[in-house]
Every structure is written in structure tokens, then in C-alpha cells.
mmCIF entry with sequence, helices, sheets and N, C-alpha, C, O atoms, coordinates in Angstrom:
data_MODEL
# 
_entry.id   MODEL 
# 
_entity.id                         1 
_entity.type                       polymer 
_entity.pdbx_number_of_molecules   1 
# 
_entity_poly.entity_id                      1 
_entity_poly.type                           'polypeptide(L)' 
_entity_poly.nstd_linkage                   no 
_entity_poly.nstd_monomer                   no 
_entity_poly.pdbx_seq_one_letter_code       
;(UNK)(UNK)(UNK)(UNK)(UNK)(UNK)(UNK)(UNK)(UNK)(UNK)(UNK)(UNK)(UNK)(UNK)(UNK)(UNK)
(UNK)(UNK)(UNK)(UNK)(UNK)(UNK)(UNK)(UNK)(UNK)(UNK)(UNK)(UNK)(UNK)(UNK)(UNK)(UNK)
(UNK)(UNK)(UNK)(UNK)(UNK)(UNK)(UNK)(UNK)(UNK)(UNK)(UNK)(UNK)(UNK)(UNK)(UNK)
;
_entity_poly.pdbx_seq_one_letter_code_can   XXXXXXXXXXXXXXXXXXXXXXXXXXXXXXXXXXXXXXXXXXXXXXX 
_entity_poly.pdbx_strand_id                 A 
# 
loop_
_entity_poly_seq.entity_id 
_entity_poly_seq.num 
_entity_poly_seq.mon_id 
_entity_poly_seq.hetero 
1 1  UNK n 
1 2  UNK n 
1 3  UNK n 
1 4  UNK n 
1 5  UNK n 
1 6  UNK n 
1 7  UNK n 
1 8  UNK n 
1 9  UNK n 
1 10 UNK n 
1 11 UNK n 
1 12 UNK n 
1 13 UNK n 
1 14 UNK n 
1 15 UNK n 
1 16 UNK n 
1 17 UNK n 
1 18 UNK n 
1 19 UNK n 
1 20 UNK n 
1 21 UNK n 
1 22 UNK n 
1 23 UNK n 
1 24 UNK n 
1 25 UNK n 
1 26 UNK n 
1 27 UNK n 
1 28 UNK n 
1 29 UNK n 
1 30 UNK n 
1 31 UNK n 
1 32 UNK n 
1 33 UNK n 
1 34 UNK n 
1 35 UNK n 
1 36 UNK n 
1 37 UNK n 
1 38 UNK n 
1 39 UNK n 
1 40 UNK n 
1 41 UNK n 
1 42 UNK n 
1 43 UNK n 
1 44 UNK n 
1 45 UNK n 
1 46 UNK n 
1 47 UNK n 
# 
_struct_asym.id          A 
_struct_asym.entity_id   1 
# 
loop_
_struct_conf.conf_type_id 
_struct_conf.id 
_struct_conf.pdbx_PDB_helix_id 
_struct_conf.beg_label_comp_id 
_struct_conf.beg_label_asym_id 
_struct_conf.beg_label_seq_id 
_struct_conf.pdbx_beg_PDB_ins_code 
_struct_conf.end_label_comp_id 
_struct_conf.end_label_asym_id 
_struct_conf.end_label_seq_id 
_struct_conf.pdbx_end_PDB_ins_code 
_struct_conf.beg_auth_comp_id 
_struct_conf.beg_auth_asym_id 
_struct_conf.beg_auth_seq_id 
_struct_conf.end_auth_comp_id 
_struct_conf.end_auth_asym_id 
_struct_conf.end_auth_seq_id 
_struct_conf.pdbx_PDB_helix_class 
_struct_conf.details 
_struct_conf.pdbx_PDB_helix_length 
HELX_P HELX_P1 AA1 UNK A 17 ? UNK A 22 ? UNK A 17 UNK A 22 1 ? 6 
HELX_P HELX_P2 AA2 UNK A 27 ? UNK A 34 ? UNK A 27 UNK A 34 1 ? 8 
HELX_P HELX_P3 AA3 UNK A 39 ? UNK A 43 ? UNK A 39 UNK A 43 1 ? 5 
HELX_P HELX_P4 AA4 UNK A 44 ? UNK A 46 ? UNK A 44 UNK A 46 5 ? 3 
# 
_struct_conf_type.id          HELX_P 
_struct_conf_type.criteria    ? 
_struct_conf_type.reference   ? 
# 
loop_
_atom_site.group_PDB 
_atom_site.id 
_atom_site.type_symbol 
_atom_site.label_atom_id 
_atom_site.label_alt_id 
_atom_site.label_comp_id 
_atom_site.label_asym_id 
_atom_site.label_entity_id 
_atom_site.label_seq_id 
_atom_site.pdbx_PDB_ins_code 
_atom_site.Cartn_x 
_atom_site.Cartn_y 
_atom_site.Cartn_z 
_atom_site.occupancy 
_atom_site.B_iso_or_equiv 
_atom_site.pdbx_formal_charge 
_atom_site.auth_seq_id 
_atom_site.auth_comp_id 
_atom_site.auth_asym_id 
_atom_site.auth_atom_id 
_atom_site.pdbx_PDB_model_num 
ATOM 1   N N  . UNK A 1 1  ? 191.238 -38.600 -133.566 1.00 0.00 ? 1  UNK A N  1 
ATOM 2   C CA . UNK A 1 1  ? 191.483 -38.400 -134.984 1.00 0.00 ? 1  UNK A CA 1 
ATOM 3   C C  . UNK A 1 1  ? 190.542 -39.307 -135.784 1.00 0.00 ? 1  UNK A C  1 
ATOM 4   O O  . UNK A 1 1  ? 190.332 -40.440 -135.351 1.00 0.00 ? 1  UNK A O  1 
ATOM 5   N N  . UNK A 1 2  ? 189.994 -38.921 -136.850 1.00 0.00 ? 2  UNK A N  1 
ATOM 6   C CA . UNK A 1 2  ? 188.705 -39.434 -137.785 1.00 0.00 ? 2  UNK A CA 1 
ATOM 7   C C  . UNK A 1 2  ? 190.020 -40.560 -138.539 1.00 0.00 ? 2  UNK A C  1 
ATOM 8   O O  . UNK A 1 2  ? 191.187 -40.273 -138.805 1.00 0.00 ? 2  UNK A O  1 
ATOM 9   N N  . UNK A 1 3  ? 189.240 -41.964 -138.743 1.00 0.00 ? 3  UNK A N  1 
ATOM 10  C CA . UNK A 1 3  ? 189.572 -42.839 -139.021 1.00 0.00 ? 3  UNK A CA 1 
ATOM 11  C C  . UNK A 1 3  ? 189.408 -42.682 -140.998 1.00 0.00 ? 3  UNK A C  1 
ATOM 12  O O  . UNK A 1 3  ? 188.330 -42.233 -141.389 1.00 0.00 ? 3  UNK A O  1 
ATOM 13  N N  . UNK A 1 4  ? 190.173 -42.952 -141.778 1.00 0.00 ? 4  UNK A N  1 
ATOM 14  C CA . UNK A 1 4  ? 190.034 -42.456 -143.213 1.00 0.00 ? 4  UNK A CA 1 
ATOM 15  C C  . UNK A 1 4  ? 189.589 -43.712 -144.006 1.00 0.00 ? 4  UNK A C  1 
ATOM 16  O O  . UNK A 1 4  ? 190.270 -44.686 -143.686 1.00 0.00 ? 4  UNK A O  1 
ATOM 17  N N  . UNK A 1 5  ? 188.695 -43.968 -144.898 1.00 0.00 ? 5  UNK A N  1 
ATOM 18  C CA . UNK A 1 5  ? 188.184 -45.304 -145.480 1.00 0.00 ? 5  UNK A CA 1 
ATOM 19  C C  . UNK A 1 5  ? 188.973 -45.591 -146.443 1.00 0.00 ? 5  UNK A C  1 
ATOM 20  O O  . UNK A 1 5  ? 189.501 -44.572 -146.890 1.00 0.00 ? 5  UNK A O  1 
ATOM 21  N N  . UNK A 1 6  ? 189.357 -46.749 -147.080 1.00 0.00 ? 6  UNK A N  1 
ATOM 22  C CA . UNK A 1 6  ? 190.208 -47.270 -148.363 1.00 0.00 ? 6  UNK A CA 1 
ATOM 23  C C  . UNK A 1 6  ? 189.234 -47.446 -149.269 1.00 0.00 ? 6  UNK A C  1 
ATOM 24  O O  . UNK A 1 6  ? 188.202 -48.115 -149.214 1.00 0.00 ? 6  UNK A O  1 
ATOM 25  N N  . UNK A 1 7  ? 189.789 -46.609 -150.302 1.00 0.00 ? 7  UNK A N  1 
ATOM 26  C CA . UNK A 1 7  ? 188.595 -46.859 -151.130 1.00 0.00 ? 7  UNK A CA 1 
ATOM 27  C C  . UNK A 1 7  ? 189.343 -47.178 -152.569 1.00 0.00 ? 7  UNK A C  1 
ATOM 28  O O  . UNK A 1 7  ? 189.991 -46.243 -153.038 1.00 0.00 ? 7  UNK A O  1 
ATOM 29  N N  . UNK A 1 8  ? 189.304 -48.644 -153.443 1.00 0.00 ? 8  UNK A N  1 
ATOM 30  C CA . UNK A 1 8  ? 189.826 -48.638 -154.693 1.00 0.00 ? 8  UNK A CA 1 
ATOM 31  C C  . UNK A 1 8  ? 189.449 -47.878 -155.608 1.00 0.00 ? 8  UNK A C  1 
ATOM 32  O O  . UNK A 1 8  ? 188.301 -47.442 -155.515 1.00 0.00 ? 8  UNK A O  1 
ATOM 33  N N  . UNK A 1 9  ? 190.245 -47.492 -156.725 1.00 0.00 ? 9  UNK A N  1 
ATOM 34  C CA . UNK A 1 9  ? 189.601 -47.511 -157.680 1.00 0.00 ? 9  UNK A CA 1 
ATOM 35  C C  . UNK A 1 9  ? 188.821 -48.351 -158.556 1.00 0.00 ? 9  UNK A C  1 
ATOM 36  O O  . UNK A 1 9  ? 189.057 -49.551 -158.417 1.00 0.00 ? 9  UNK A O  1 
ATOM 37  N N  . UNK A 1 10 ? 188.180 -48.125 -159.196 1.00 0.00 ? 10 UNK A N  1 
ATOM 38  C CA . UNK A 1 10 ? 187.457 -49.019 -160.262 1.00 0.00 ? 10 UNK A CA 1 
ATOM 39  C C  . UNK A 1 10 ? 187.392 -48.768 -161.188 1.00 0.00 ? 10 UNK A C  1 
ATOM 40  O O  . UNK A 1 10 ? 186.795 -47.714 -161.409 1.00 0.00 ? 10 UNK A O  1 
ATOM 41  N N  . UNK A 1 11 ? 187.846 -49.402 -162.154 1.00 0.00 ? 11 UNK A N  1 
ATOM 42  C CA . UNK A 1 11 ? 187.853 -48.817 -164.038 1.00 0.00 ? 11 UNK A CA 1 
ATOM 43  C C  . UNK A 1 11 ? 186.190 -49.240 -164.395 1.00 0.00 ? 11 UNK A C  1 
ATOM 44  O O  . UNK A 1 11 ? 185.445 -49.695 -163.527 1.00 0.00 ? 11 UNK A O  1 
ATOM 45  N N  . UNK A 1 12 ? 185.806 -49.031 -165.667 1.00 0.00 ? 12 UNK A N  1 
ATOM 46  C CA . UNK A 1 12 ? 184.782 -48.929 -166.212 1.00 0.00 ? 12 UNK A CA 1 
ATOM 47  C C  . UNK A 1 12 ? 184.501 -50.400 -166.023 1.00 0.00 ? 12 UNK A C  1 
ATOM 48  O O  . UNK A 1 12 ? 183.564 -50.718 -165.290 1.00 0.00 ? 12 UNK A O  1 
ATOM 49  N N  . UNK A 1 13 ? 185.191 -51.279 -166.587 1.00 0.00 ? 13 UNK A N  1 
ATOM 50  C CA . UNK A 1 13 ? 185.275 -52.911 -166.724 1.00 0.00 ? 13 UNK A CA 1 
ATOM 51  C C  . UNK A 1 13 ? 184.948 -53.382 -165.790 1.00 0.00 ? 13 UNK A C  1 
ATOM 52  O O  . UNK A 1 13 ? 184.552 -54.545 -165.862 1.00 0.00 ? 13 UNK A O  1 
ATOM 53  N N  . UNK A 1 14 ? 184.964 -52.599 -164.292 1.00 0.00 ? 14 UNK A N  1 
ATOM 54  C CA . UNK A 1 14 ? 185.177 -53.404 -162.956 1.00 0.00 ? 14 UNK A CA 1 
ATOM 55  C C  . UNK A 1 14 ? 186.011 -53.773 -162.244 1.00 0.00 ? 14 UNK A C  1 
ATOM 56  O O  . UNK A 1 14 ? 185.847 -54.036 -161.053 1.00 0.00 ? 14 UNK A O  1 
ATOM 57  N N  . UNK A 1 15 ? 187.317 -53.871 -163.026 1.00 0.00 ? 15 UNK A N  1 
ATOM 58  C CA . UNK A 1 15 ? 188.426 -53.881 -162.002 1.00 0.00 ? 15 UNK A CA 1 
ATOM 59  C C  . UNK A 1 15 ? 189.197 -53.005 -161.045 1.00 0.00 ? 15 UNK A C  1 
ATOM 60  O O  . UNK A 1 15 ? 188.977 -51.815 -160.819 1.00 0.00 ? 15 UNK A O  1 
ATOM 61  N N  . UNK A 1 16 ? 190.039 -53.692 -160.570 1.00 0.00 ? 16 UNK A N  1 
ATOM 62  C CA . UNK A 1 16 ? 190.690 -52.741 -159.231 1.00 0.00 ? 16 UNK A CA 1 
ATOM 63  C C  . UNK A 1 16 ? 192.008 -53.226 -159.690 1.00 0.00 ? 16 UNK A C  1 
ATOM 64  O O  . UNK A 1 16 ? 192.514 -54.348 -159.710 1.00 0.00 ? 16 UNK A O  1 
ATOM 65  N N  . UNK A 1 17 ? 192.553 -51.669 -160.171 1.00 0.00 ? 17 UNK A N  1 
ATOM 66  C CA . UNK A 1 17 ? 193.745 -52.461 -160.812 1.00 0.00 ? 17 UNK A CA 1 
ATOM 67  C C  . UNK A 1 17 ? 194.754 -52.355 -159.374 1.00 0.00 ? 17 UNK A C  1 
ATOM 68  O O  . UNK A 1 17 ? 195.417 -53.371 -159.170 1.00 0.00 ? 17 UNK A O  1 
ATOM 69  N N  . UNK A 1 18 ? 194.930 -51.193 -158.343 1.00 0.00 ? 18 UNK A N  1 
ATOM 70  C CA . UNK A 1 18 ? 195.887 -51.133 -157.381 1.00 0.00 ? 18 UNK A CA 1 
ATOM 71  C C  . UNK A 1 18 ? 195.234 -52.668 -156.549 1.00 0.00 ? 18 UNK A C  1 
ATOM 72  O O  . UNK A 1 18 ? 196.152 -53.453 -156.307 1.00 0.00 ? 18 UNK A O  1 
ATOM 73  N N  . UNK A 1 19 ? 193.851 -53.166 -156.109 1.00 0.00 ? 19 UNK A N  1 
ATOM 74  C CA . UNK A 1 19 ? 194.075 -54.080 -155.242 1.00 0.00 ? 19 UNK A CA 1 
ATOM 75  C C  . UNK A 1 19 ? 194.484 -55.411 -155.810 1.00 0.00 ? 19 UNK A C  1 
ATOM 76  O O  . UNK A 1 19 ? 194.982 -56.227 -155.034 1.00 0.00 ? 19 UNK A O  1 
ATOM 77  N N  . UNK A 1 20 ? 194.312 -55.758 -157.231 1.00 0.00 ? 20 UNK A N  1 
ATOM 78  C CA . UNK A 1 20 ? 194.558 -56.436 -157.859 1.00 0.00 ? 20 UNK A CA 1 
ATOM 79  C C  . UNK A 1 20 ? 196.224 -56.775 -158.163 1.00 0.00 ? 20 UNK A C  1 
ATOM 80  O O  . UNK A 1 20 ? 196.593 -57.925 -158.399 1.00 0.00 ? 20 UNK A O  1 
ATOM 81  N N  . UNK A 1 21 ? 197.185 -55.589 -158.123 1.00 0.00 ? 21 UNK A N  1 
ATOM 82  C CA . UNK A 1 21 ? 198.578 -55.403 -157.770 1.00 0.00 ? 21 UNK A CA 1 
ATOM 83  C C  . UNK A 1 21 ? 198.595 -55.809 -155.988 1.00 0.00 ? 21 UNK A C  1 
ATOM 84  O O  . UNK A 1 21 ? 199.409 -56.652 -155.611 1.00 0.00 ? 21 UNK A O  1 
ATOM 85  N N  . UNK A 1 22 ? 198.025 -55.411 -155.373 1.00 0.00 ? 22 UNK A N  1 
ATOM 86  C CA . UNK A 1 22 ? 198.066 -55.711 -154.075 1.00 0.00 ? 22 UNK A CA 1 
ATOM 87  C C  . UNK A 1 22 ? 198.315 -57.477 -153.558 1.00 0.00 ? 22 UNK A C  1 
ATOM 88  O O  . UNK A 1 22 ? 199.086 -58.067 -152.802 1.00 0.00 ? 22 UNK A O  1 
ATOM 89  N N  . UNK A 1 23 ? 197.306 -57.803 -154.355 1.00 0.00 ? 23 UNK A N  1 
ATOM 90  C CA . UNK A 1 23 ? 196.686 -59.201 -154.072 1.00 0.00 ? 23 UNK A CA 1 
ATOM 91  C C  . UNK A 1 23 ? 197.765 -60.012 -155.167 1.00 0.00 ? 23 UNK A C  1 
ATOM 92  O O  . UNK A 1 23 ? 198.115 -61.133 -154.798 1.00 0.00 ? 23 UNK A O  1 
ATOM 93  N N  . UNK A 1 24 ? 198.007 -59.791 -155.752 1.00 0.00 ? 24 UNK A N  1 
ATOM 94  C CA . UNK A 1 24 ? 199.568 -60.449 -156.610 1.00 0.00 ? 24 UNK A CA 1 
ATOM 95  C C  . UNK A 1 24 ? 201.066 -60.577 -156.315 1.00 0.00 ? 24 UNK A C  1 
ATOM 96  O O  . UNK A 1 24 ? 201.862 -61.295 -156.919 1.00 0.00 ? 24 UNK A O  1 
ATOM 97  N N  . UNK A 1 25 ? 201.379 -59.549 -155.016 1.00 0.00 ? 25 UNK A N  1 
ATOM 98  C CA . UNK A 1 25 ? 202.529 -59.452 -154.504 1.00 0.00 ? 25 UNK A CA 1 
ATOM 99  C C  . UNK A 1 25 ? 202.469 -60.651 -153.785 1.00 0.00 ? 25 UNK A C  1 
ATOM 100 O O  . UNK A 1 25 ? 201.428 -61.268 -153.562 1.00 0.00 ? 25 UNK A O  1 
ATOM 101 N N  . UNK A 1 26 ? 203.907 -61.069 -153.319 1.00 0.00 ? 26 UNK A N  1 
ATOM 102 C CA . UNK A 1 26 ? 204.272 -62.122 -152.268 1.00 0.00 ? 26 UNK A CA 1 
ATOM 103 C C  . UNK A 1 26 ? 203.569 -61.783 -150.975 1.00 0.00 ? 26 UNK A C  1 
ATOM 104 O O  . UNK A 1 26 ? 203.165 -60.706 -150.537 1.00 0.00 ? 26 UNK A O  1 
ATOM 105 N N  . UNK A 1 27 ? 203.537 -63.086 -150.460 1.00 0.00 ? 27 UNK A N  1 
ATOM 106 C CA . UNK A 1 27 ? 202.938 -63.326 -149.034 1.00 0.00 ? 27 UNK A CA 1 
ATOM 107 C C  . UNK A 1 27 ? 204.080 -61.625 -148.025 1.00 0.00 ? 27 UNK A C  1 
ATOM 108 O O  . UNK A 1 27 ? 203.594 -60.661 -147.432 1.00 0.00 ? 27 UNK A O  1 
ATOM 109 N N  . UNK A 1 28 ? 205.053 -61.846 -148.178 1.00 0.00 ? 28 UNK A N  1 
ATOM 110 C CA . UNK A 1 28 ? 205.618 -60.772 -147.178 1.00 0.00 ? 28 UNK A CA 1 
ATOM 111 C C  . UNK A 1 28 ? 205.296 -59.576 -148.004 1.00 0.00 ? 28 UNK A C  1 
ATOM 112 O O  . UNK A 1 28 ? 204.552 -58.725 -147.517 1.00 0.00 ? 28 UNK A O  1 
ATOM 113 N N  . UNK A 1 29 ? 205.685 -59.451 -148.974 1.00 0.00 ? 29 UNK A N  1 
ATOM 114 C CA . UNK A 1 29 ? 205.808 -57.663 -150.259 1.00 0.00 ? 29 UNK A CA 1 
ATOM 115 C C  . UNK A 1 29 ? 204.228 -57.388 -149.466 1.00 0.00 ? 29 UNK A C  1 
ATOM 116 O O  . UNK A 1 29 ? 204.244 -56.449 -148.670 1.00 0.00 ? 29 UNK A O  1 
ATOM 117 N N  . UNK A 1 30 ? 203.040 -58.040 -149.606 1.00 0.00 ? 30 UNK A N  1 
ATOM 118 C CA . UNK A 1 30 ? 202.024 -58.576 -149.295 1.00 0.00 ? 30 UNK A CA 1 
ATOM 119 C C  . UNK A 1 30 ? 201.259 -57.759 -148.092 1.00 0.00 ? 30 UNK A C  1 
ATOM 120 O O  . UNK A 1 30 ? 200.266 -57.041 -148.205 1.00 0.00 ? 30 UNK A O  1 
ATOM 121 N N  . UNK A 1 31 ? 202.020 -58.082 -146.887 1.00 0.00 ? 31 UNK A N  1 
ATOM 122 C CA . UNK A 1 31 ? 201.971 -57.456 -145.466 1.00 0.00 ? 31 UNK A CA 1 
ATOM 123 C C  . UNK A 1 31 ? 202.827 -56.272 -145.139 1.00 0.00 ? 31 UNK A C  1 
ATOM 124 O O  . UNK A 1 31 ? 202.627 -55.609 -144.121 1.00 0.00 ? 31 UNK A O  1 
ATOM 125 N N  . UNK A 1 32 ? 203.515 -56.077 -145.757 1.00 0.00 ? 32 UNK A N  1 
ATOM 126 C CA . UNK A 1 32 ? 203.881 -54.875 -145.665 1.00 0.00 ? 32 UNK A CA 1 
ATOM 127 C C  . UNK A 1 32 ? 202.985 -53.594 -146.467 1.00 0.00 ? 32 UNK A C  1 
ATOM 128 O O  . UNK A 1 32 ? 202.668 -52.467 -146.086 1.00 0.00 ? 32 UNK A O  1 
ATOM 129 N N  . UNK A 1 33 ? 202.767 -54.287 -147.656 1.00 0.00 ? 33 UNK A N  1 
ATOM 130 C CA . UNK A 1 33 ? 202.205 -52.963 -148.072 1.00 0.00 ? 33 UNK A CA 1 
ATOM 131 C C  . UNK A 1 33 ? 200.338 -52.971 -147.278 1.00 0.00 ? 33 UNK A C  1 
ATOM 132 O O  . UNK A 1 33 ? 199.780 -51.907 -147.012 1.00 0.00 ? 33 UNK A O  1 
ATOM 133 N N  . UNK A 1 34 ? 199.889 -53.886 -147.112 1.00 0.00 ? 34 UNK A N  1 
ATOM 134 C CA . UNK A 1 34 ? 199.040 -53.798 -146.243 1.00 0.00 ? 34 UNK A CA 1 
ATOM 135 C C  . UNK A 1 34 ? 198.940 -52.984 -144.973 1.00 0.00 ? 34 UNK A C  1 
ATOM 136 O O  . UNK A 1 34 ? 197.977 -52.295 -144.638 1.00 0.00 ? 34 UNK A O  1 
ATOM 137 N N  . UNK A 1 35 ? 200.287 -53.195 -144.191 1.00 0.00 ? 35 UNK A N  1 
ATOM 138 C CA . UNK A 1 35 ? 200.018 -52.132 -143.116 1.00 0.00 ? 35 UNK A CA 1 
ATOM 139 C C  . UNK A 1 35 ? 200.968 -51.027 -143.323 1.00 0.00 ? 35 UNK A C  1 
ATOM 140 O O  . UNK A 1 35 ? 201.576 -50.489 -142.398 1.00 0.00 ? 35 UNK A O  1 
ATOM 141 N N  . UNK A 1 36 ? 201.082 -50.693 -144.607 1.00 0.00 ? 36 UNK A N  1 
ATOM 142 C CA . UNK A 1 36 ? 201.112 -49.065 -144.553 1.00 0.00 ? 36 UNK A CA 1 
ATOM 143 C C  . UNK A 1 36 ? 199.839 -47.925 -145.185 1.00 0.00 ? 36 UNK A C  1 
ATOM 144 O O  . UNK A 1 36 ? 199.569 -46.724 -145.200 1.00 0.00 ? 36 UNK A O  1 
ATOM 145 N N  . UNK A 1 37 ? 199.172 -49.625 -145.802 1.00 0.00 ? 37 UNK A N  1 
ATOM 146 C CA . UNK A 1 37 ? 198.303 -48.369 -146.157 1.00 0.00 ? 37 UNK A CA 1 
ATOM 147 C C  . UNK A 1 37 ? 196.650 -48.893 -144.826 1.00 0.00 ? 37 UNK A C  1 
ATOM 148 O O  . UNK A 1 37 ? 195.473 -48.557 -144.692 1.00 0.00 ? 37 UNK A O  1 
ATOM 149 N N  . UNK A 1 38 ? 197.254 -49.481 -144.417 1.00 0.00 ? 38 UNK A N  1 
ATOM 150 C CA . UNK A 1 38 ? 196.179 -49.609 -143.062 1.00 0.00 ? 38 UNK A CA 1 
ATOM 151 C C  . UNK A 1 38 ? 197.086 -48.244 -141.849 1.00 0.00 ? 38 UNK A C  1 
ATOM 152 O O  . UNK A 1 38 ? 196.287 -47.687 -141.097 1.00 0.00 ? 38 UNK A O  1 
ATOM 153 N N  . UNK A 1 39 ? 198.300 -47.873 -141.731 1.00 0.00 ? 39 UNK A N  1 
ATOM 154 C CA . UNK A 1 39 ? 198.805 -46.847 -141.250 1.00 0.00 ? 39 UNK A CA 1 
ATOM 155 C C  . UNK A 1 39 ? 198.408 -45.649 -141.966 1.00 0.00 ? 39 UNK A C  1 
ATOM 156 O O  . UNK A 1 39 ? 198.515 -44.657 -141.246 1.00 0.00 ? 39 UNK A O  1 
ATOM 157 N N  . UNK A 1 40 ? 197.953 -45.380 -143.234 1.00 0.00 ? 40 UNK A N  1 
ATOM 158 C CA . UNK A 1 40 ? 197.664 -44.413 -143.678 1.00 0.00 ? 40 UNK A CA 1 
ATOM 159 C C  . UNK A 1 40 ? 196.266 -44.215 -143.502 1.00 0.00 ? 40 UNK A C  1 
ATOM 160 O O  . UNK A 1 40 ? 195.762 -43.093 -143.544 1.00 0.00 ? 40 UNK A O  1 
ATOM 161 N N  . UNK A 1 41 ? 195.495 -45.464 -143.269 1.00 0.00 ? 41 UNK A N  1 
ATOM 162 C CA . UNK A 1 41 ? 194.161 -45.115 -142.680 1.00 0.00 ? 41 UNK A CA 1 
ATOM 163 C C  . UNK A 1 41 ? 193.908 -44.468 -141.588 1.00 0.00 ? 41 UNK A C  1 
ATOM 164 O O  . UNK A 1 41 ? 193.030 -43.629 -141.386 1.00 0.00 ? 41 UNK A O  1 
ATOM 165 N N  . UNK A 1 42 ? 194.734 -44.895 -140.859 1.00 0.00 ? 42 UNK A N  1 
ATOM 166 C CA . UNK A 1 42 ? 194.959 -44.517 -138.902 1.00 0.00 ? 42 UNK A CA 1 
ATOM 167 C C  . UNK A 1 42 ? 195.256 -43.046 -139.214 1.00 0.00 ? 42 UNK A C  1 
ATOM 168 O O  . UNK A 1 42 ? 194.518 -42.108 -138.913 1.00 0.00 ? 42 UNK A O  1 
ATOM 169 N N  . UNK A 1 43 ? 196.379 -42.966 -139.829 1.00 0.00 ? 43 UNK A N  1 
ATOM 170 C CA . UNK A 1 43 ? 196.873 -41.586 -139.527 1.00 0.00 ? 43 UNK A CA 1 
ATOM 171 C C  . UNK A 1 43 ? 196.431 -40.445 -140.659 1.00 0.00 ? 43 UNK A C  1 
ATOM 172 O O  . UNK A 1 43 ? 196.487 -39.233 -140.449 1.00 0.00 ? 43 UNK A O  1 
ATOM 173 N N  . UNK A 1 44 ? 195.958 -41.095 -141.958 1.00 0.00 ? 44 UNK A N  1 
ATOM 174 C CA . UNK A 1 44 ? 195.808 -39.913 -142.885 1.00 0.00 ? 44 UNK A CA 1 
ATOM 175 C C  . UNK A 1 44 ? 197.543 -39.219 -143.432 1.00 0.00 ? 44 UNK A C  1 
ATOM 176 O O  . UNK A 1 44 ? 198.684 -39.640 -143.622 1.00 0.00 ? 44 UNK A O  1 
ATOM 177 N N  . UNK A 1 45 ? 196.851 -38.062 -143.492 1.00 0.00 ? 45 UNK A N  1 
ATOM 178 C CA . UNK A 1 45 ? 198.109 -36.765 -144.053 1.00 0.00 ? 45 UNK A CA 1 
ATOM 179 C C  . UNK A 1 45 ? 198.760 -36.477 -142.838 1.00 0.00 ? 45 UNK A C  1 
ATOM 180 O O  . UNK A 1 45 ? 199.749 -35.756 -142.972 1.00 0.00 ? 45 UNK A O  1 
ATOM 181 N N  . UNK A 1 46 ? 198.544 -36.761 -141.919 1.00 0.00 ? 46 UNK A N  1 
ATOM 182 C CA . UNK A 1 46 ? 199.226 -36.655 -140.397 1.00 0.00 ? 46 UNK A CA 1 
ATOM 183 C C  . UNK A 1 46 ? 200.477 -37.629 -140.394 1.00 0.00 ? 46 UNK A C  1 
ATOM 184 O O  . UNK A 1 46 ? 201.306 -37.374 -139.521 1.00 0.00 ? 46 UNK A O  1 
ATOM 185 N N  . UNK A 1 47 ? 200.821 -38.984 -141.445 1.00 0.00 ? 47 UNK A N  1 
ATOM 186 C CA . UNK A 1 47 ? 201.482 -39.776 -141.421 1.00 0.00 ? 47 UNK A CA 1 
ATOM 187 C C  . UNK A 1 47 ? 202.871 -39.156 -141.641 1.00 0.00 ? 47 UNK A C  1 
ATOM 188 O O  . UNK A 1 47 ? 203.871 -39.874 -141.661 1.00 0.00 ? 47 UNK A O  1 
# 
């Protein structure tokens, strides 16, 4: 199965507003949402 890339968005300004929410959550909120969307890389729409 083809491995899927993460790709942020970027507003005009330059920011990343989802990794920027990402990177603001708690150390645990943190790792979790990390490996689901590292599981959504693995698996895609197959998830």
C-alpha cells in the first residue's frame, strides 16, 4: 500500500494554522493526535 504524505496547509501569511494547533496541545492531547494522523498516513481512506 502507497504510503500518503502530510501536507499542511499554509495561509497567505505563512502560517500553518492545523500544525500550529497541533504543536499547542499538551504533551499527551499531543501524541495522540500525532499517531492518528501518522495512522492515516499508513493507511489513507483504507483507515
Amino acid at each position: 500500500m502507497q504510503e500518503f504524505e502530510t501536507i499542511f496547509y499554509e495561509k497567505d501569511d505563512g502560517t500553518e494554522p492545523a500544525k500550529e494547533f497541533i504543536l499547542s496541545l499538551d504533551v499527551k492531547m499531543r501524541a495522540k493526535m500525532l499517531r492518528t494522523v501518522e495512522m492515516l498516513k499508513k493507511n489513507g481512506n483504507q483507515l
